[in-house]
Every structure is written in structure tokens, then in C-alpha cells.
Backbone as JSON Lines, residues from 0, in Angstrom:
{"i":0,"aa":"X","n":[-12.95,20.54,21.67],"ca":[-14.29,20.91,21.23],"c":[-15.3,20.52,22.29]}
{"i":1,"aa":"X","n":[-16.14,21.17,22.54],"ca":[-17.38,20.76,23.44],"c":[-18.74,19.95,22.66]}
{"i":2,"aa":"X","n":[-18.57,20.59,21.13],"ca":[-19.4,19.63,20.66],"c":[-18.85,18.3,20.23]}
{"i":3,"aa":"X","n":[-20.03,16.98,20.38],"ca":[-19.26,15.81,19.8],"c":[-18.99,15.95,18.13]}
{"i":4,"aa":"X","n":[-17.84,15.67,18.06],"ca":[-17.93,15.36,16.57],"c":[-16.75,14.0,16.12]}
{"i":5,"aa":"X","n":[-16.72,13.75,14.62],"ca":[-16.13,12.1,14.64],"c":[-15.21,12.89,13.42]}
{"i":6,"aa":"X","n":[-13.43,12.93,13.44],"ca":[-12.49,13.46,12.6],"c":[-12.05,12.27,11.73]}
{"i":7,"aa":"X","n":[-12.03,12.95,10.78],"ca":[-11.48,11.53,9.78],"c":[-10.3,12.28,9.58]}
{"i":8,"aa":"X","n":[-8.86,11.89,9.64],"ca":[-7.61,12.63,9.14],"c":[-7.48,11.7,7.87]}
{"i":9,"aa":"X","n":[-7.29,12.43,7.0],"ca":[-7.09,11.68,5.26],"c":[-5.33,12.58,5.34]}
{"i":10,"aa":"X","n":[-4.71,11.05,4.75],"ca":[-3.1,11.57,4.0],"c":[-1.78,11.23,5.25]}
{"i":11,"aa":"X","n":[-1.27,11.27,4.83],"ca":[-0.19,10.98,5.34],"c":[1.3,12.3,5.55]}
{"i":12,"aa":"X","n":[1.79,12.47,6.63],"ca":[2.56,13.8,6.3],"c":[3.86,13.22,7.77]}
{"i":13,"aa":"X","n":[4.51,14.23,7.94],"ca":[5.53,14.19,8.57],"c":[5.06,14.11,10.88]}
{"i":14,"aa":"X","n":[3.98,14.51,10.6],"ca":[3.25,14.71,11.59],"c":[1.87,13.33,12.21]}
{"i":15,"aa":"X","n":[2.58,12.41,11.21],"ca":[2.03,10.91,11.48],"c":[2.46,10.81,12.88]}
{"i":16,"aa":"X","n":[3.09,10.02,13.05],"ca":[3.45,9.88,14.35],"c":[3.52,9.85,15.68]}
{"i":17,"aa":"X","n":[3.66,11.33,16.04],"ca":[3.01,12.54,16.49],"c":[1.51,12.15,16.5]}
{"i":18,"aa":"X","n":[0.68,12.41,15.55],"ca":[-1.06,11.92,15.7],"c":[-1.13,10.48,16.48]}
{"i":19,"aa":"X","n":[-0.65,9.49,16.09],"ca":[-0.62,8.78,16.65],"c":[-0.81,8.33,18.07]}
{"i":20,"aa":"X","n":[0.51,9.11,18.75],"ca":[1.01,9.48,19.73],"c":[0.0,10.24,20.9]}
{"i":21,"aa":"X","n":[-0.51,10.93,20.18],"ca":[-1.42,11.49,20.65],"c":[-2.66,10.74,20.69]}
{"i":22,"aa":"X","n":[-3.42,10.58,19.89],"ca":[-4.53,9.42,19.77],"c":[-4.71,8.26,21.2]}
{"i":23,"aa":"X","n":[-3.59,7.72,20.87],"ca":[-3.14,6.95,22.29],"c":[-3.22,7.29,23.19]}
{"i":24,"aa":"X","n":[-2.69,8.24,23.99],"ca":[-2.33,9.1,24.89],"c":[-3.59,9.2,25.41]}
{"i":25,"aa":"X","n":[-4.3,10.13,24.69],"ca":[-6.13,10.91,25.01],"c":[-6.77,9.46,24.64]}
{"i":26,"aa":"X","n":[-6.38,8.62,24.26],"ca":[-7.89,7.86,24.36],"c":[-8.55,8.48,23.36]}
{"i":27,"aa":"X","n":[-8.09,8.64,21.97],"ca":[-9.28,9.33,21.46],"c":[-10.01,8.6,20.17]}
{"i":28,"aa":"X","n":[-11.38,7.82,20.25],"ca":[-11.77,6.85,19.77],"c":[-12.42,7.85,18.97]}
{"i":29,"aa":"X","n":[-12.47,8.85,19.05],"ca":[-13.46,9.64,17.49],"c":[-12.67,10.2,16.35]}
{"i":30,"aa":"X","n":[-11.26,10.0,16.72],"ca":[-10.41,10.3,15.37],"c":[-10.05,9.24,15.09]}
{"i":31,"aa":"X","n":[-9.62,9.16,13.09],"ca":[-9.11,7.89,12.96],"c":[-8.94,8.79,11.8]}
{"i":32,"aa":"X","n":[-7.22,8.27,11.65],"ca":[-5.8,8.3,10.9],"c":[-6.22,7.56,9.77]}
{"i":33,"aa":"X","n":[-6.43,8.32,8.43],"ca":[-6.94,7.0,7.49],"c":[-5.56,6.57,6.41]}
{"i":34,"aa":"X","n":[-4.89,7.29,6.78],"ca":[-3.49,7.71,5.6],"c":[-4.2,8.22,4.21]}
{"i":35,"aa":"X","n":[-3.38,7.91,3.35],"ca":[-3.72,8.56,2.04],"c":[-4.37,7.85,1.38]}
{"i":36,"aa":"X","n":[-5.24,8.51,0.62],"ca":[-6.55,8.36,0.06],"c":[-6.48,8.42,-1.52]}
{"i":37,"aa":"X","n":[-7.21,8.27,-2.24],"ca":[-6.47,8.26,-3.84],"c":[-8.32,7.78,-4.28]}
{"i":38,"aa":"X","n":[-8.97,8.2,-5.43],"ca":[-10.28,7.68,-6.04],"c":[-11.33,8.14,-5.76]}
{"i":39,"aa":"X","n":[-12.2,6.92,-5.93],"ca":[-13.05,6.5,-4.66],"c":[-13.07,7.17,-3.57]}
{"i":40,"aa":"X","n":[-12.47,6.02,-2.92],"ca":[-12.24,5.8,-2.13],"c":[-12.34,8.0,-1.0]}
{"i":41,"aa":"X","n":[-11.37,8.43,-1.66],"ca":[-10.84,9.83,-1.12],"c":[-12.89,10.65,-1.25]}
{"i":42,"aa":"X","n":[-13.15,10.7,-2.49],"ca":[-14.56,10.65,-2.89],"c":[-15.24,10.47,-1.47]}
{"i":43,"aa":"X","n":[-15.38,9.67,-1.4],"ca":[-16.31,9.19,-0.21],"c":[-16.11,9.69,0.59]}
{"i":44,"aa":"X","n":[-14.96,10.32,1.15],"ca":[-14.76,11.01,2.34],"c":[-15.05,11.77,2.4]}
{"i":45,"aa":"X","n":[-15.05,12.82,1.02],"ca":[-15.46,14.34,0.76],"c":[-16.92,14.56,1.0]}
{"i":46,"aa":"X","n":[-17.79,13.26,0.08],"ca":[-18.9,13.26,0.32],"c":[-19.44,12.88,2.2]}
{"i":47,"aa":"X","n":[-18.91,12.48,2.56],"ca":[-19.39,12.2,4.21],"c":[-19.24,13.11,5.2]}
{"i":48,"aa":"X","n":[-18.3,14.08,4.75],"ca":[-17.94,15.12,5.62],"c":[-18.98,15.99,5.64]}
{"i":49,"aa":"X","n":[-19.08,16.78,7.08],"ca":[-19.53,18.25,6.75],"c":[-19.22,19.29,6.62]}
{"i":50,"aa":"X","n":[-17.4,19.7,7.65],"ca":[-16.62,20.38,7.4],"c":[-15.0,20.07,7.08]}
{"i":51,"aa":"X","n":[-14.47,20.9,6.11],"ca":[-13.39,20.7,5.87],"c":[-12.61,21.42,6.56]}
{"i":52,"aa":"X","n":[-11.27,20.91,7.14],"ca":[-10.25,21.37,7.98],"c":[-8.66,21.59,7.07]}
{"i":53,"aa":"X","n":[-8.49,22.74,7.41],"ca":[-6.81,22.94,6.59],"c":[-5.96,23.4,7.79]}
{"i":54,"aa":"X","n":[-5.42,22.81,8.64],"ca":[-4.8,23.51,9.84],"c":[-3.55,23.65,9.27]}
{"i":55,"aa":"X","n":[-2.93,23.37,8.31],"ca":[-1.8,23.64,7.85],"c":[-0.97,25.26,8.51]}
{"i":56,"aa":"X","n":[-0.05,25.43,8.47],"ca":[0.8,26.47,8.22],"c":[1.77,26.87,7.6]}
{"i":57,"aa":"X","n":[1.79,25.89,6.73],"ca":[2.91,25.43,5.66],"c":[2.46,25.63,4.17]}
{"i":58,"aa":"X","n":[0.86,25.09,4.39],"ca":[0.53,24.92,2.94],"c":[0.07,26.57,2.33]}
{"i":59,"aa":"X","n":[-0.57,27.02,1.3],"ca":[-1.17,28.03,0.46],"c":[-2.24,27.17,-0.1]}
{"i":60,"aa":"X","n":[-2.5,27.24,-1.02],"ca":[-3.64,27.11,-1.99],"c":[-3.44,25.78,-2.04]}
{"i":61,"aa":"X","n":[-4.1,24.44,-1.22],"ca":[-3.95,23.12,-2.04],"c":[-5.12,22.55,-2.66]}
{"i":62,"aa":"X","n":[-4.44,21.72,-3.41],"ca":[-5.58,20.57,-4.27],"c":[-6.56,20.21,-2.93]}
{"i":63,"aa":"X","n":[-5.91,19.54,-2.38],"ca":[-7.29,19.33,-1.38],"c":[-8.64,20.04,-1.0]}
{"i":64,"aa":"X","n":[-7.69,21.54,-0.71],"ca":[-8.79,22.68,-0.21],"c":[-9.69,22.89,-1.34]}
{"i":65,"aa":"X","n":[-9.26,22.81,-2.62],"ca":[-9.95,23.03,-3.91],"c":[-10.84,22.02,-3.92]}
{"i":66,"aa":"X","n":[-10.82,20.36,-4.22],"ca":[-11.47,19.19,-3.87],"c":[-12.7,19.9,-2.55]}
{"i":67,"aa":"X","n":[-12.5,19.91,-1.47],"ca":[-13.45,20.74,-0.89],"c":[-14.65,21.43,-1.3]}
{"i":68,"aa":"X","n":[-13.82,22.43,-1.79],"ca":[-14.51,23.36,-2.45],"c":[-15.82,22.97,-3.25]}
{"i":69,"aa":"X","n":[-15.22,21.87,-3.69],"ca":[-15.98,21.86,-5.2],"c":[-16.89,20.54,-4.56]}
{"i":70,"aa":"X","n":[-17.02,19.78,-3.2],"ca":[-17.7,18.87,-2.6],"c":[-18.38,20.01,-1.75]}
{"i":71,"aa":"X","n":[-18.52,21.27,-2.32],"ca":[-19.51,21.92,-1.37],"c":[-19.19,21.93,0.64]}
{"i":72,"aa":"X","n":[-17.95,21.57,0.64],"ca":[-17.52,21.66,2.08],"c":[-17.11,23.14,3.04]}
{"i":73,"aa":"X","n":[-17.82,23.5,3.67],"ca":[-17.32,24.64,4.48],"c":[-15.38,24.64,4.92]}
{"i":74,"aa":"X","n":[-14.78,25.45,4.62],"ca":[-13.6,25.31,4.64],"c":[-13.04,26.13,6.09]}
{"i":75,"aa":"X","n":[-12.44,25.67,6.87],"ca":[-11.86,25.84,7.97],"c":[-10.04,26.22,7.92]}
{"i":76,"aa":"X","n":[-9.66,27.01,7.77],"ca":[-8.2,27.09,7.85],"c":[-7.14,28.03,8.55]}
{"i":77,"aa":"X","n":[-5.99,28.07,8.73],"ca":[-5.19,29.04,9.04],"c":[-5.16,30.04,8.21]}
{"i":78,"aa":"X","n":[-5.27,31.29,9.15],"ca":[-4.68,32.63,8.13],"c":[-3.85,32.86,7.76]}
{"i":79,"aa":"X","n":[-3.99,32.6,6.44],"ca":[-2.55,32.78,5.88],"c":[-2.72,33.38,4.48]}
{"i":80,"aa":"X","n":[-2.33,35.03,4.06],"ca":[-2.34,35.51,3.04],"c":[-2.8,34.83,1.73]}
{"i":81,"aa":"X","n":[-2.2,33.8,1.45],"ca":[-2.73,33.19,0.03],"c":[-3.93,32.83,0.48]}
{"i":82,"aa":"X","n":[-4.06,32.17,1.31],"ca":[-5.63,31.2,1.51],"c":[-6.78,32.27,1.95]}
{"i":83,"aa":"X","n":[-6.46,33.7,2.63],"ca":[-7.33,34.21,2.43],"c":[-7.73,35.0,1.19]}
{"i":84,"aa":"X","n":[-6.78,35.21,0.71],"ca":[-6.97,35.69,-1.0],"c":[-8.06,34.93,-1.8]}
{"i":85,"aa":"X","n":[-8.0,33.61,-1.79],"ca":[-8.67,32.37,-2.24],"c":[-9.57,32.41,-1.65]}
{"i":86,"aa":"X","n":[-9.31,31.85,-0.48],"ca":[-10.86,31.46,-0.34],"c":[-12.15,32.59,0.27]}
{"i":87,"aa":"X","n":[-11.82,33.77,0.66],"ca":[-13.27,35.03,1.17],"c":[-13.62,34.29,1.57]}
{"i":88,"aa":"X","n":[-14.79,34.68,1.24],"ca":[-16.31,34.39,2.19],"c":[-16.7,32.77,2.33]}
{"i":89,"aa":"X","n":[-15.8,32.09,1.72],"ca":[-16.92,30.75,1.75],"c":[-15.62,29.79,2.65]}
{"i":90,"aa":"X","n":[-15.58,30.18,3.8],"ca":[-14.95,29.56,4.64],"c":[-14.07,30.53,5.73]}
{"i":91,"aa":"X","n":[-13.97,29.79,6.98],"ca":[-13.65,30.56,8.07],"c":[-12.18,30.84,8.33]}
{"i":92,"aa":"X","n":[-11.36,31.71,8.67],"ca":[-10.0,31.4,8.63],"c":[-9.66,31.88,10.16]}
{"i":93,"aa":"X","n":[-8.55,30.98,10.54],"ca":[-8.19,30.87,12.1],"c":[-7.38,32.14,12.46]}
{"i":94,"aa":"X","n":[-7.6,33.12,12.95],"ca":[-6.31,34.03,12.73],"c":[-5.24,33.73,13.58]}
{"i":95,"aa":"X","n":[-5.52,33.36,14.91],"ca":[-4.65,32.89,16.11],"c":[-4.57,31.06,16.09]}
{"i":96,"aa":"X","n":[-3.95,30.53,14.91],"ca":[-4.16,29.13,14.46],"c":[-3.58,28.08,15.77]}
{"i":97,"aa":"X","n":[-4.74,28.63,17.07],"ca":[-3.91,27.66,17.86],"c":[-5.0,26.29,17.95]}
{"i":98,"aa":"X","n":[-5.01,25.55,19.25],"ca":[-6.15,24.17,19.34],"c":[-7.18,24.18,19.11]}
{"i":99,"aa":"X","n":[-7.02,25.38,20.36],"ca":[-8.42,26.17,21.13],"c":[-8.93,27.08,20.12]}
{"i":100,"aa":"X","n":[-8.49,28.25,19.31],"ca":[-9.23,28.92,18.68],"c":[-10.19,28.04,17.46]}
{"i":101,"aa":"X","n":[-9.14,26.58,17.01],"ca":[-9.96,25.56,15.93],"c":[-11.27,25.25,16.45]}
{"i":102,"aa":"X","n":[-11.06,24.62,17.85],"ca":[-12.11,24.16,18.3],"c":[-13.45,25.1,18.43]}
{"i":103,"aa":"X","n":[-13.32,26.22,18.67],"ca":[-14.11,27.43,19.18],"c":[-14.88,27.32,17.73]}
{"i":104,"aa":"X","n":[-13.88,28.06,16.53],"ca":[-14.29,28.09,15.81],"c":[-15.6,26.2,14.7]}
{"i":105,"aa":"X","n":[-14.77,25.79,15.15],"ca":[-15.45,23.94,14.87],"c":[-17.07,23.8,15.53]}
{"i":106,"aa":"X","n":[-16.81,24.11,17.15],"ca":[-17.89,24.05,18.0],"c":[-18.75,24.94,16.77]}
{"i":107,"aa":"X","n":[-19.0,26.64,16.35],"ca":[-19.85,27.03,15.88],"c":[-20.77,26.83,15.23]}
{"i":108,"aa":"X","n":[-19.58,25.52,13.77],"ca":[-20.06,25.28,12.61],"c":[-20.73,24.19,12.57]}
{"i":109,"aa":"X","n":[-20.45,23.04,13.5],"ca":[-21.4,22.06,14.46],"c":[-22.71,22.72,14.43]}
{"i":110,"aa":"X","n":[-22.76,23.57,15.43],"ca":[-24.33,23.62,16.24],"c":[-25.3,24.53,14.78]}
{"i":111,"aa":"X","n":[-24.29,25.2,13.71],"ca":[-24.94,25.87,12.67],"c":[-25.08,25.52,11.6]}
{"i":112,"aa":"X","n":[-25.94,24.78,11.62],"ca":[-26.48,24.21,10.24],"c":[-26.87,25.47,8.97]}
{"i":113,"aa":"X","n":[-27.3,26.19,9.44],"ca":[-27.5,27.15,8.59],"c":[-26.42,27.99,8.01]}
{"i":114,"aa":"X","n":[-25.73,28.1,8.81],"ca":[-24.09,28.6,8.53],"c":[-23.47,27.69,7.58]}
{"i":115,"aa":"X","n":[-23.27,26.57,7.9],"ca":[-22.41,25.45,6.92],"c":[-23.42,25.51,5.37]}
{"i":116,"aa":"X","n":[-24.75,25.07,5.37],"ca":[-25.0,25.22,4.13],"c":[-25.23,26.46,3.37]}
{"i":117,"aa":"X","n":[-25.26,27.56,4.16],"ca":[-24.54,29.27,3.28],"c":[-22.66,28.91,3.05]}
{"i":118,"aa":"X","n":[-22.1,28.27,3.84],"ca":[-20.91,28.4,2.96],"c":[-20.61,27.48,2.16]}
{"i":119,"aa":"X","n":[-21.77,26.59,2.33],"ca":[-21.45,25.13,1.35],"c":[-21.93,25.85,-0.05]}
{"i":120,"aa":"X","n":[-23.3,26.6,0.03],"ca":[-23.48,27.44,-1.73],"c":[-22.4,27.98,-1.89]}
{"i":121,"aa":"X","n":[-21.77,28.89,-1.02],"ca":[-20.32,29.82,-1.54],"c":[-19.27,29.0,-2.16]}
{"i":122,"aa":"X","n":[-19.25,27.64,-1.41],"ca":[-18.27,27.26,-1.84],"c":[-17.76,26.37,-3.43]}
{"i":123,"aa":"X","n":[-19.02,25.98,-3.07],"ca":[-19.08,25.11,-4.41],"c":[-19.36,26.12,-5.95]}
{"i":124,"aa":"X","n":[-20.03,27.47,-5.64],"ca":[-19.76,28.8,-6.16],"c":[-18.33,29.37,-6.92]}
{"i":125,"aa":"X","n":[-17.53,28.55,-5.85],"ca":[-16.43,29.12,-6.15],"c":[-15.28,27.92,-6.55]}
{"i":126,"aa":"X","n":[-15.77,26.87,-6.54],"ca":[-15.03,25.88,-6.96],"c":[-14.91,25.89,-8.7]}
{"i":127,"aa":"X","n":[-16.42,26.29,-9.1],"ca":[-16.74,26.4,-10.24],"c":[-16.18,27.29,-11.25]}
{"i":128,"aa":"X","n":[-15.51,28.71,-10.47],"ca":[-14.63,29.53,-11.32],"c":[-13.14,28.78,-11.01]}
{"i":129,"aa":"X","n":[-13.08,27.63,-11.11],"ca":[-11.65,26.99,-10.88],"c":[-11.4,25.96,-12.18]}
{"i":130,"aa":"X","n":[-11.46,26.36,-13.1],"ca":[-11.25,24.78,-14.32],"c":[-9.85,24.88,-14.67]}
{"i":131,"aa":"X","n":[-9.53,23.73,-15.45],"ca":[-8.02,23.39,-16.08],"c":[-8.1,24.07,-16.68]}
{"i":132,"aa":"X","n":[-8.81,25.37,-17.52],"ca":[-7.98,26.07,-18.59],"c":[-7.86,26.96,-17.69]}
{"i":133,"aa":"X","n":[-8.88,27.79,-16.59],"ca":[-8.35,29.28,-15.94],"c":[-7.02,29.0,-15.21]}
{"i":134,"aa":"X","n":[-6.8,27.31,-14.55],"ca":[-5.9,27.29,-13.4],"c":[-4.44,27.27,-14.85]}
{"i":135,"aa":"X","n":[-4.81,26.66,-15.44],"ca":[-3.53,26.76,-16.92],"c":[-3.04,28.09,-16.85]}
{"i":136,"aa":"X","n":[-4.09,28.9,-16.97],"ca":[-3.73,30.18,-17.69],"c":[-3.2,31.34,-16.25]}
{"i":137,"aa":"X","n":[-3.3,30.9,-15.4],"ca":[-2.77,31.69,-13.94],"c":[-1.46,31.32,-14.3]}
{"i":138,"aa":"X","n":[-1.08,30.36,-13.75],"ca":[0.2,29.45,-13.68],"c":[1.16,30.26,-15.32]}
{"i":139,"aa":"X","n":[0.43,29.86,-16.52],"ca":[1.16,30.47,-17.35],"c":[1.86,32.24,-17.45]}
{"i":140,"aa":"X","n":[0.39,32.78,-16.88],"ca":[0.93,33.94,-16.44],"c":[1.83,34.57,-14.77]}
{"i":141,"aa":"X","n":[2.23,33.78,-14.33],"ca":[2.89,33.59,-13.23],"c":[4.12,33.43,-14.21]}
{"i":142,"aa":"X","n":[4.3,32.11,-14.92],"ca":[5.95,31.97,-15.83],"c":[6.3,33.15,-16.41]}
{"i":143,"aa":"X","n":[5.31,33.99,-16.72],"ca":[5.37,35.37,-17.9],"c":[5.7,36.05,-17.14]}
{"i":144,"aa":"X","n":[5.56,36.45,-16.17],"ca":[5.86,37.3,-14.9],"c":[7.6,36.94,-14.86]}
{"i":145,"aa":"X","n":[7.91,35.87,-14.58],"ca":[9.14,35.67,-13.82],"c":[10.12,35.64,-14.88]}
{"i":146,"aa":"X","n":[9.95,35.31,-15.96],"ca":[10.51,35.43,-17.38],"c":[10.52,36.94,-17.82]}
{"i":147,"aa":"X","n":[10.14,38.12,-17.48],"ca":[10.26,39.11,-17.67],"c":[10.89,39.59,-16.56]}
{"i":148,"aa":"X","n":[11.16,39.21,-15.58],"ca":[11.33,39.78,-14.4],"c":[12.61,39.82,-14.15]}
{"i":149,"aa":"X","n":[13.64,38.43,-15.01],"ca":[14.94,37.77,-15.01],"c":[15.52,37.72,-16.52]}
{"i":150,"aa":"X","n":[15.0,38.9,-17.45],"ca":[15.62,38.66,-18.53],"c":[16.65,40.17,-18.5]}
């Protein structure tokens, strides 16, 4: 990135290590590895942030990105069919999910304040059509699906 910015990595995954490794390496005193987060505690992070990052290529639709959502966070992620299904307009998706295209895309949302709080209304917009009975009732009709599908 060319702009400064300070990464908080929240959670713990198979790719610890590795961060680590790296961290060291670059000298890099503006990220910090917090492991996993749980409360509070996770709370606070959501609230301190300005943008949310999903570089995943593994994941679809997670709790986290949802948590986001609903902390009004601009959402940053890989393109990836489910997540653009989900998330439209209220967050950017990487299509070429490499360093450089994150950063490019990161640098923007930095210098655009006006940008981040148009997708921070979208987002939190859309966190709001997300409750335990609609996410119940997806999921249930997903079982109805596959139960008809295998009888």
C-alpha cells in the first residue's frame, strides 16, 4: 500500500505462521496478529476499524463478514460467487485477488472518506435484512431443497 495504514489481523487460522514469518522478515511494525477474539473484546475491534478485509479464498458468506456488516464496515473481499451474491454494492470485491490488486484497491478506500461512509450506510443497510428468523428460514429452505432432491 502507499497509503499508511495500521492492520489489526483478528483469529487464528492455518496461515499463522506464515504471518508471522512474514511480519519478521519486512519489519512490519503496523500489523499486529491479535489471534482470536471472542466479546468485547472482538467488539472493539469492529468498532475501531474503518475497513473490513476478507482476503479469504476459501471462505463464502462468513459470520465475520456479516459482524462487519452490521458495524457499518466497508467490506473488502475476494471474488467469489457467493460473496458477490451477498454482498453488491456495499463493498468492493477483488477480482484478480492478488497483494497488489488488495492494496490498490485499500490505497482508494484510505484517501476516500466519502466512499467508505456511502458503503458504511449500504452496509449496515444490509446487515439489517439479516436476523435469526430470515437466516433460520434460508438454511431451512436449503434442507427442503436437498430433502427433495434425494428422496
Amino acid at each position: 500500500m502507499r497509503e499508511r495504514a495500521c492492520v489489526d489481523i483478528v483469529g487464528d487460522g492455518e496461515e499463522r505462521a506464515a504471518l508471522e514469518a512474514l511480519l519478521g522478515q519486512y519489519h512490519l511494525q503496523q500489523v499486529v496478529l491479535h489471534g482470536k477474539q471472542t466479546g468485547s473484546e472482538l467488539l472493539a475491534f469492529y468498532r475501531s476499524a474503518d475497513i473490513f478485509v476478507l482476503p479469504s479464498l476459501k471462505e463464502g458468506v462468513s459470520l465475520a463478514m456479516l459482524e462487519a456488516l452490521a458495524a457499518g464496515l466497508p467490506v473488502v473481499a475476494s471474488d467469489r460467487p457467493e460473496i458477490r451474491q451477498f454482498l453488491g454494492e456495499c463493498g468492493l470485491l477483488i477480482e484478480n485477488p492478488t497483494a497488489s490488486a488488495y492494496a490498490q484497491v485499500l490505497d482508494l478506500l484510505v484517501r476516500d472518506q466519502e466512499r467508505r461512509k456511502h458503503l458504511s450506510t449500504l452496509a449496515v443497510r444490509k446487515a439489517r435484512t439479516y436476523s435469526w428468523q430470515s437466516m433460520l428460514a434460508a438454511i431451512d429452505h436449503v434442507y427442503e431443497e436437498l430433502v427433495h432432491e434425494y428422496q
